[in-house]
SETI-613549 format. One record per residue: x, y negated, z of N, C-alpha, C in turn. Coordinates in steps of 0.02 Angstrom, whole numbers, plus 50000, padded with zeros to 5 digits. Layout:
{{X, Y, Z}, {X, Y, Z}, {X, Y, Z}}
...
END
This chain:
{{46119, 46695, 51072}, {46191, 46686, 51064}, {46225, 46754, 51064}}
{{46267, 46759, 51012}, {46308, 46814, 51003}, {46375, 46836, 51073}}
{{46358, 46883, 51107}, {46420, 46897, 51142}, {46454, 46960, 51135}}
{{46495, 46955, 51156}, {46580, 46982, 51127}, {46594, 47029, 51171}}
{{46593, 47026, 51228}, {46584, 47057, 51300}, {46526, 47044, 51352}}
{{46532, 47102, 51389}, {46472, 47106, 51443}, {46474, 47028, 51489}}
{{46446, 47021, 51518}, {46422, 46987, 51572}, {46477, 47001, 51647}}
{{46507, 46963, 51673}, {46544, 46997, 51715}, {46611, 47029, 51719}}
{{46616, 47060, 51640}, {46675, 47093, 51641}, {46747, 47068, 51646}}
{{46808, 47111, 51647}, {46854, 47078, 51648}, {46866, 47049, 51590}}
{{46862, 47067, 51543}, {46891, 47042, 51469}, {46850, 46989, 51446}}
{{46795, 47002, 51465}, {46724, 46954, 51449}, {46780, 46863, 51506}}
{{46789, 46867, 51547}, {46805, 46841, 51593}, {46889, 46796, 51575}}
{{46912, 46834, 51545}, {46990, 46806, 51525}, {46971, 46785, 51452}}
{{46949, 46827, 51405}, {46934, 46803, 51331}, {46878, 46776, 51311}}
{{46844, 46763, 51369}, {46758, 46725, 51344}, {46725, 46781, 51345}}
{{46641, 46758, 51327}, {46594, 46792, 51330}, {46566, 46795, 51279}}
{{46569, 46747, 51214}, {46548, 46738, 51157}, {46603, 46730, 51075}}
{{46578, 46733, 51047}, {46621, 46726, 50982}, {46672, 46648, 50994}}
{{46633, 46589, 51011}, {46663, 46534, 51010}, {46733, 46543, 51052}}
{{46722, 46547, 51114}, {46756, 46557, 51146}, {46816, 46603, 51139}}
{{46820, 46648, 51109}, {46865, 46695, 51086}, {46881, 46676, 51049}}
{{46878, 46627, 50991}, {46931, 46586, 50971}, {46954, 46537, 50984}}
{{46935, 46511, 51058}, {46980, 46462, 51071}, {47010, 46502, 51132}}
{{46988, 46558, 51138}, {47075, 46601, 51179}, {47116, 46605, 51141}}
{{47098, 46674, 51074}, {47138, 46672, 51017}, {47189, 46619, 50994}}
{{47159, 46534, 51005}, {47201, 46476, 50959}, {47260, 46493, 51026}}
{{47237, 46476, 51085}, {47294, 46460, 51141}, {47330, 46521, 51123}}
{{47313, 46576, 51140}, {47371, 46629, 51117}, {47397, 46646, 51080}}
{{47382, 46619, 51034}, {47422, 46587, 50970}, {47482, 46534, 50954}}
{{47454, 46502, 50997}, {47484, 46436, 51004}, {47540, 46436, 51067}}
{{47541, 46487, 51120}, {47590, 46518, 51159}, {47633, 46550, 51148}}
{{47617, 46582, 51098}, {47666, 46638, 51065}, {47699, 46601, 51021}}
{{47676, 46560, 50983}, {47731, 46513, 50948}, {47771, 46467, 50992}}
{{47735, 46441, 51007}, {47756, 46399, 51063}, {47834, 46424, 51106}}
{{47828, 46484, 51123}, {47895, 46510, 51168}, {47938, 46537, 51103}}
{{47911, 46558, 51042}, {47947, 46579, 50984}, {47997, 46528, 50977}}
{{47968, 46442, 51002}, {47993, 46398, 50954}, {48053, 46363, 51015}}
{{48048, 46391, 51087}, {48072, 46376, 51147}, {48135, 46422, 51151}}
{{48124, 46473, 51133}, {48194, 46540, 51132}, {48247, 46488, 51073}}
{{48200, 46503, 51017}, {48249, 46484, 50942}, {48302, 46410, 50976}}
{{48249, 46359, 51000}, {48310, 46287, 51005}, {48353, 46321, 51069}}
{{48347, 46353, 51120}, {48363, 46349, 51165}, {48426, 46387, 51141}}
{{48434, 46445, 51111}, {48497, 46482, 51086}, {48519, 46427, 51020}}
{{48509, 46382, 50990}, {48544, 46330, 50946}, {48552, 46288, 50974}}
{{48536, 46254, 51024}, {48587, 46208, 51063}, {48615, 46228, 51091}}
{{48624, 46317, 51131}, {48676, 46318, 51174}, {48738, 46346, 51126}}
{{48728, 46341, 51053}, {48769, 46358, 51013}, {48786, 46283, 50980}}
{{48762, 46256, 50981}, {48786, 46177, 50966}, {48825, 46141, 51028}}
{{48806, 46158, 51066}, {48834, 46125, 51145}, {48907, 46167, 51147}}
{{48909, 46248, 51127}, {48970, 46286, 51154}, {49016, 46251, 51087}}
{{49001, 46228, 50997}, {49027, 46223, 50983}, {49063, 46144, 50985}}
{{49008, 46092, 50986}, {49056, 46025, 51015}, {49095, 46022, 51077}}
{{49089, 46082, 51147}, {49126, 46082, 51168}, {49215, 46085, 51157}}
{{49205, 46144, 51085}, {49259, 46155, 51064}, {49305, 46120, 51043}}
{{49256, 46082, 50982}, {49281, 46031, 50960}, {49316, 45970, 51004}}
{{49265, 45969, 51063}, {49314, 45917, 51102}, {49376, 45920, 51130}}
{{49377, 45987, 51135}, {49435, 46007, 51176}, {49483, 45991, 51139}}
{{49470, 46004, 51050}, {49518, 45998, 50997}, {49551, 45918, 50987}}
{{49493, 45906, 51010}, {49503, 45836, 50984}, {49542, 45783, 51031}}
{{49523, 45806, 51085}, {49573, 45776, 51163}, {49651, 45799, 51151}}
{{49672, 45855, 51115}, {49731, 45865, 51104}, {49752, 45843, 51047}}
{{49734, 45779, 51012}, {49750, 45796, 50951}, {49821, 45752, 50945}}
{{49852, 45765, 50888}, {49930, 45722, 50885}, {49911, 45671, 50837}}
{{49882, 45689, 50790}, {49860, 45629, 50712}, {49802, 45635, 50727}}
{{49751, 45592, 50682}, {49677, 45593, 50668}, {49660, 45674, 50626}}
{{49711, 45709, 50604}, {49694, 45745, 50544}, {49697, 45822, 50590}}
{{49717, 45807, 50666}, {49711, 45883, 50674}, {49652, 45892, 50706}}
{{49609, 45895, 50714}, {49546, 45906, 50736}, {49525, 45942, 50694}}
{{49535, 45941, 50614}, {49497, 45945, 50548}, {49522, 46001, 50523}}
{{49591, 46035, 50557}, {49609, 46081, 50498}, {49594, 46145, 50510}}
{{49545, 46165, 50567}, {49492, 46223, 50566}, {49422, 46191, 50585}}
{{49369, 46221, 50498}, {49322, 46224, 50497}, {49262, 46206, 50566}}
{{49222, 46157, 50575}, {49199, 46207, 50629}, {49107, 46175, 50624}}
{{49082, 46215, 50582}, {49009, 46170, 50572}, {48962, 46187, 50614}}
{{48953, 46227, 50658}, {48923, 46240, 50720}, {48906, 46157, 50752}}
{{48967, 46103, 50747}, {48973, 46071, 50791}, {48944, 46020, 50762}}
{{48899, 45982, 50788}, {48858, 45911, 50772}, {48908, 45864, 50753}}
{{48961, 45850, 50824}, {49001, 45801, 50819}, {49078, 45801, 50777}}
{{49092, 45883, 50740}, {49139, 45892, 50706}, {49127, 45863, 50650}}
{{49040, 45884, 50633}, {49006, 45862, 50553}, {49024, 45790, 50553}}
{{48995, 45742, 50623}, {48989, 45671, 50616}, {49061, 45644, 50605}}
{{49121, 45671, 50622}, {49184, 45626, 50618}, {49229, 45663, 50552}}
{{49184, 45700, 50511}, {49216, 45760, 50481}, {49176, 45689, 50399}}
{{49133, 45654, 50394}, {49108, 45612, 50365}, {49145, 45558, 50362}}
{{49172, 45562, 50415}, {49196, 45473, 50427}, {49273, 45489, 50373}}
{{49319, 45535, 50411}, {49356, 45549, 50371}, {49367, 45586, 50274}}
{{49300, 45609, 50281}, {49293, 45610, 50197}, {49273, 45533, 50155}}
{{49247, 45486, 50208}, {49227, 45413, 50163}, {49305, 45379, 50176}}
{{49348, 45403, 50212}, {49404, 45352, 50236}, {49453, 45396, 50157}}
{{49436, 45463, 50134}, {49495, 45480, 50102}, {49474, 45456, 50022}}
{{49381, 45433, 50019}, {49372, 45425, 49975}, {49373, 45353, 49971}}
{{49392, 45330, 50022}, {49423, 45234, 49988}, {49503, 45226, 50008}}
{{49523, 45263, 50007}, {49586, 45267, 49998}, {49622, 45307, 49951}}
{{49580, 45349, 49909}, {49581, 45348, 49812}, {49623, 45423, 49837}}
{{49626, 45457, 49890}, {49688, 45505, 49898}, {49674, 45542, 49956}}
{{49745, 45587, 49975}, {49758, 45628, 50035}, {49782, 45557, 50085}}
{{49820, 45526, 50046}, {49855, 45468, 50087}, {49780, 45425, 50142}}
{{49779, 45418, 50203}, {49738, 45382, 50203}, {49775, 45293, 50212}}
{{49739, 45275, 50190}, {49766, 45196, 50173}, {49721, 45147, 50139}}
{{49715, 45099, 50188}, {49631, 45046, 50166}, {49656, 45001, 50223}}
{{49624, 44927, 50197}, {49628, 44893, 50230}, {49550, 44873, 50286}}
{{49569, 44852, 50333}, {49518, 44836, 50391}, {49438, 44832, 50358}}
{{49441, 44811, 50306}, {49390, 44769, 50283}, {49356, 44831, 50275}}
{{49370, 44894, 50269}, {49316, 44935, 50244}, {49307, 44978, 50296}}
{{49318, 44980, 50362}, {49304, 45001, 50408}, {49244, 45011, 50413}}
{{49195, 44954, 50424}, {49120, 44941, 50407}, {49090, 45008, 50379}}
{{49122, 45036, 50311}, {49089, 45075, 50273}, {49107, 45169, 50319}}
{{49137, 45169, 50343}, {49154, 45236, 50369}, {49126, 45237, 50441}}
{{49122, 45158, 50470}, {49057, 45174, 50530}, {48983, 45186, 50505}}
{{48977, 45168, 50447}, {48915, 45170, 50417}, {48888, 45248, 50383}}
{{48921, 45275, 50379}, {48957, 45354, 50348}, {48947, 45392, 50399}}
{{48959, 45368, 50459}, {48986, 45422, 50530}, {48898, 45419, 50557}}
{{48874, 45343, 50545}, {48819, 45341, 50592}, {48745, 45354, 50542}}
{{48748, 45344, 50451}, {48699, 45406, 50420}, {48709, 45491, 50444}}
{{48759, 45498, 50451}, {48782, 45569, 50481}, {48759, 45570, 50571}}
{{48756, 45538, 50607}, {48732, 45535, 50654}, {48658, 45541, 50658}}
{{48635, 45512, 50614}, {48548, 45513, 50613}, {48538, 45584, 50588}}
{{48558, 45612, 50511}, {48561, 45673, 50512}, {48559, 45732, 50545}}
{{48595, 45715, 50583}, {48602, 45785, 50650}, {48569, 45771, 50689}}
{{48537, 45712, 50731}, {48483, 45698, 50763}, {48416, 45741, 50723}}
{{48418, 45729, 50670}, {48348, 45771, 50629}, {48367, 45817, 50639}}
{{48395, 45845, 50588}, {48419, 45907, 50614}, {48410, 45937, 50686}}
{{48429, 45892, 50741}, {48433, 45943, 50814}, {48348, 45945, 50833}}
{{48305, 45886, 50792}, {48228, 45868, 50807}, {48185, 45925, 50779}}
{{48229, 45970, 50725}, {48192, 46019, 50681}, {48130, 46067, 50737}}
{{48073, 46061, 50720}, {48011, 46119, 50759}, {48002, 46059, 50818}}
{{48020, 46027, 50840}, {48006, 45982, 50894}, {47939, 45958, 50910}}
{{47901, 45964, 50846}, {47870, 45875, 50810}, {47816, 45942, 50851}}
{{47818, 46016, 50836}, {47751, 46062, 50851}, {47740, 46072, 50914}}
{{47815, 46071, 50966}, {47791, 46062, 51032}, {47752, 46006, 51051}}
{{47767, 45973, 51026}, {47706, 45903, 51049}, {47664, 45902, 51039}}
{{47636, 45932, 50985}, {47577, 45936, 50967}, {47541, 45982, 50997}}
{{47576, 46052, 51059}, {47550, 46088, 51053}, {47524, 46063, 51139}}
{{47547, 46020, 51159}, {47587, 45996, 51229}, {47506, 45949, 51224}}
{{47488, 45902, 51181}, {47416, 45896, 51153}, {47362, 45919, 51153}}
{{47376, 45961, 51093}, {47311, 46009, 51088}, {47286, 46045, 51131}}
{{47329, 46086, 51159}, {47311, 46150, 51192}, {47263, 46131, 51252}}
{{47301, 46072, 51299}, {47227, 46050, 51347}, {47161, 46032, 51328}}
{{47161, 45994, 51240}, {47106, 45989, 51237}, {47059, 46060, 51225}}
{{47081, 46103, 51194}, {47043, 46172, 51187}, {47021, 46185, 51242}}
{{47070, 46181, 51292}, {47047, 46204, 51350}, {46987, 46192, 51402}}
{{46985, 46094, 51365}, {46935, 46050, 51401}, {46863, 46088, 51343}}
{{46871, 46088, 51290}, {46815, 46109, 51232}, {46802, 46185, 51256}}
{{46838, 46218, 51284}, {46804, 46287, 51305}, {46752, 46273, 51387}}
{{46796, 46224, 51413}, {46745, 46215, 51494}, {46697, 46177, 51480}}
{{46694, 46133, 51422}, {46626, 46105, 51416}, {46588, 46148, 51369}}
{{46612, 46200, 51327}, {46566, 46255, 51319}, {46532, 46309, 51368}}
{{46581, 46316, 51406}, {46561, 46389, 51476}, {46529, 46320, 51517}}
{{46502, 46264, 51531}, {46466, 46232, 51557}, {46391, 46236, 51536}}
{{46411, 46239, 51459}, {46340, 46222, 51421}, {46299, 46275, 51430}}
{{46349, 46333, 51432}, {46334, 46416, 51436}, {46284, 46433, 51498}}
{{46322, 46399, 51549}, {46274, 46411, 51608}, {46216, 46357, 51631}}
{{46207, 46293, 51598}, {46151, 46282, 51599}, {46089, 46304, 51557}}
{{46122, 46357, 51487}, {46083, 46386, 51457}, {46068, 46459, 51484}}
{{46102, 46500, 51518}, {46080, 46556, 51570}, {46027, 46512, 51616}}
{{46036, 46465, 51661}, {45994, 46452, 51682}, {45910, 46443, 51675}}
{{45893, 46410, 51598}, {45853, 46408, 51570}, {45832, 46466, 51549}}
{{45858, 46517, 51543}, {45843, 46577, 51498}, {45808, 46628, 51555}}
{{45840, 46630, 51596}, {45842, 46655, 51664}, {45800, 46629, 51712}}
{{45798, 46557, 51699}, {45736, 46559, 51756}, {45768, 46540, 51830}}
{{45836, 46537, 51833}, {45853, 46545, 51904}, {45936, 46506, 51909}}
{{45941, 46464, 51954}, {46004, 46453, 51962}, {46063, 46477, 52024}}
{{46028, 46528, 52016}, {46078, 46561, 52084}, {46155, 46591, 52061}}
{{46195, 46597, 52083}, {46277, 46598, 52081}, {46263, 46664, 52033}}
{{46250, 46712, 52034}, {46266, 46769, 51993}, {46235, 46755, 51917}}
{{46184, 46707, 51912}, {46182, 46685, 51838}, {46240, 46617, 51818}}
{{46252, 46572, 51853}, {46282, 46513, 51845}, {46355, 46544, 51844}}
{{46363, 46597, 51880}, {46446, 46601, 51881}, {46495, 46639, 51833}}
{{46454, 46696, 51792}, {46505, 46690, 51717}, {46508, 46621, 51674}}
{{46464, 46589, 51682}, {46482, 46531, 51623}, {46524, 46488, 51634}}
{{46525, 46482, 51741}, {46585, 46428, 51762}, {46651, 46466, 51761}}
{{46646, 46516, 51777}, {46719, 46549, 51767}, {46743, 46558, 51696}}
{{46700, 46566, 51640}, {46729, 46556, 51581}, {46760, 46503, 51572}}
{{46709, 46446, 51591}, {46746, 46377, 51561}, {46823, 46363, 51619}}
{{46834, 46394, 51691}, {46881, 46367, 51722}, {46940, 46407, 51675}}
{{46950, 46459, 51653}, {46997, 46506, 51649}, {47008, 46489, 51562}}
{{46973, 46429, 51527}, {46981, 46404, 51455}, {47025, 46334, 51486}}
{{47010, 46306, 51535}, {47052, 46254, 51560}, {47134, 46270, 51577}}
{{47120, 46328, 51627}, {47195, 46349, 51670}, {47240, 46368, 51575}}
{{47183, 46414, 51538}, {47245, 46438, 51485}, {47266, 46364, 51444}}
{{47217, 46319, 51432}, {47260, 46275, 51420}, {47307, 46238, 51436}}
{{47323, 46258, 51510}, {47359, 46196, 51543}, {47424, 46243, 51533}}
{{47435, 46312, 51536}, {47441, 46368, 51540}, {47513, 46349, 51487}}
{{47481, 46351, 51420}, {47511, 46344, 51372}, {47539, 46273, 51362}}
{{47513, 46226, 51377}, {47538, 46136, 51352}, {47608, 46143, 51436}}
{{47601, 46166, 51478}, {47660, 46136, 51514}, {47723, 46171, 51494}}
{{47737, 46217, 51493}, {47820, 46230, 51474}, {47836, 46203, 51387}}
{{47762, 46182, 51353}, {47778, 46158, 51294}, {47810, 46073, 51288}}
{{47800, 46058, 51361}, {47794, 46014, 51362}, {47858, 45978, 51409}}
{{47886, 46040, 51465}, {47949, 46031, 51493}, {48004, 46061, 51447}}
{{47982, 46087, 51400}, {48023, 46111, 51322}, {48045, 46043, 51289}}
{{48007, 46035, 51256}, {48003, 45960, 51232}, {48050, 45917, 51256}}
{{48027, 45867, 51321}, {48074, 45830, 51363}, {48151, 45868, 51369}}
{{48156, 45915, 51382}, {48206, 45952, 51386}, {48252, 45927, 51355}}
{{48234, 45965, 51271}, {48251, 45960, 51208}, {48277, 45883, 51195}}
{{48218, 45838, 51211}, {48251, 45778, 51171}, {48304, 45752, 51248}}
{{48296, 45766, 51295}, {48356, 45736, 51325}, {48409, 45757, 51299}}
{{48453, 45834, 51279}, {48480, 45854, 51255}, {48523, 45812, 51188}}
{{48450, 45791, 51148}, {48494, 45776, 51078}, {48504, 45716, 51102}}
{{48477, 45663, 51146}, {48505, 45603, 51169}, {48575, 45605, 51207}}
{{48592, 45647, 51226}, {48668, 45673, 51266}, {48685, 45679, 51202}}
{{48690, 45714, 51167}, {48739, 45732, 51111}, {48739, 45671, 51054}}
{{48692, 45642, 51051}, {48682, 45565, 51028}, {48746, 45535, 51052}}
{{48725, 45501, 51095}, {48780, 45482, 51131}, {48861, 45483, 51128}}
{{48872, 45571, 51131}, {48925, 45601, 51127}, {48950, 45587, 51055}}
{{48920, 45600, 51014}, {48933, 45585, 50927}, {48945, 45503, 50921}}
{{48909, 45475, 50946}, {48934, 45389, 50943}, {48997, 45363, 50966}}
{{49002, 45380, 51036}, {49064, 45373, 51068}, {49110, 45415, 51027}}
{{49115, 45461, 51027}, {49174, 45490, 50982}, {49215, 45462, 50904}}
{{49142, 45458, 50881}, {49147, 45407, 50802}, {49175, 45349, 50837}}
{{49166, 45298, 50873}, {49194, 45227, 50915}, {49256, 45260, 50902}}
{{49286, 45328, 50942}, {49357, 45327, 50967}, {49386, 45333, 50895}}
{{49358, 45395, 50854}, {49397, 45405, 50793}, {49407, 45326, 50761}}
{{49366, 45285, 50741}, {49372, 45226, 50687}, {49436, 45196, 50736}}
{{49445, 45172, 50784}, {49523, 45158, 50821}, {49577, 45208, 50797}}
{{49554, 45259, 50794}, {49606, 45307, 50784}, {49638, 45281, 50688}}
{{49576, 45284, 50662}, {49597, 45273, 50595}, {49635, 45182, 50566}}
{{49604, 45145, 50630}, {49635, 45089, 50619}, {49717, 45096, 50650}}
{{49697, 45119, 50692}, {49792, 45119, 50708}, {49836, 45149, 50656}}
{{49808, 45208, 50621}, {49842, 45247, 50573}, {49844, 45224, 50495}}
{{49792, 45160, 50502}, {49774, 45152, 50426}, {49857, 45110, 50407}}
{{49877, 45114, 50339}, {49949, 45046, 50359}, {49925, 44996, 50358}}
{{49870, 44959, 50347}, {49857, 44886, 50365}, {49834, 44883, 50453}}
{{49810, 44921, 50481}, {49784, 44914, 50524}, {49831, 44916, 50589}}
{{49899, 44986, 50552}, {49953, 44979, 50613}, {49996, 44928, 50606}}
{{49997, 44878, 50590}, {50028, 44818, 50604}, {50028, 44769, 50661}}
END
């Protein structure tokens, strides 16, 4: 068997002892480095999605008509996009600037608000799908490297002639330290993850309820509706 490092050594010891093994350090540290690549990126876009529906709410708690919320831009915000829909399907069945429709088409602008709701749910899910996978994988590498540094040292044994700790114990310490890096890598991928989707379920939420308040808003304002 081809090895990569000495017997013993440190590097031999953290990166394996053989070719196999060094690529299943390589995959995990691979798969770590993306992994926190992909943990930085959501973590600064939701706290830029979170600072901007804050905004928006603030806007929107003050508002005098349905129409002032709308008259600065603000696409940062999940829940600006979602009620920013409702009001482009309300101006496009009301043929105008005027908004004006009767009850009956209400239906179609909750329906408008809540394809736009799923949208930004994807959207907030974007890279998600790889933490899980990595939250997965990575223990199993880790289990496939300790049942290799197992195999390792019952084959020193045989080779060797002897089962005493200084032959048996690079192959068990290879395989423990292919376990720890997997676990290593799958848990913050994995308190990432949960994190994450609690997050877009709060803002779920937040986008629903809000769309609820706006469609009242637009029925009171619609002229059939303020009657």
């Amino acid at each position: 068997m081809f090895h990569t490092f000495a017997k013993g050594s440190v590097w031999g010891l953290i990166l394996g002892y053989d070719v196999f093994t060094n690529l299943i350090m390589f995959s995990l540290v691979y798969l770590s480095v993306y992994s926190w690549s992909v943990i930085i990126y959501k973590h600064r876009y939701f706290k830029k999605i979170k600072q901007a529906n804050k905004n928006f709410m603030e806007s929107f708690r003050r508002r005098k008509t349905f129409n002032d919320p709308f008259k600065s831009a603000n696409p940062d915000s999940a829940s600006f996009s979602v009620l920013a829909e409702g009001l482009a399907e309300a101006h496009r069945l009301s043929g105008g600037e005027q908004v004006s429709f009767p009850l009956e088409v209400l239906p179609n602008i909750q329906s408008a608000m809540e394809r736009s709701i799923g949208q930004q749910e994807e959207d907030l899910s974007s890279k998600l799908i790889s933490l899980a996978s990595i939250t997965s994988i990575s223990p199993l590498l880790g289990l496939l490297g300790t049942v290799w540094g197992i195999m390792i040292a019952f084959v020193d044994i045989k080779n060797f002639g002897s089962s005493s700790i200084q032959v048996v114990a690079p192959g068990i310490a290879e395989a423990l330290v292919t376990t720890i890096a997997g676990l290593v890598v799958a848990i913050p991928a994995s308190m990432a993850y949960n994190a994450f989707n609690t997050n877009i379920r709060q803002m779920a939420l937040e986008m629903e309820n809000l769309s609820s308040e706006f469609l009242g808003d637009l029925r009171m304002h619609s002229v059939y509706g303020g009657k």
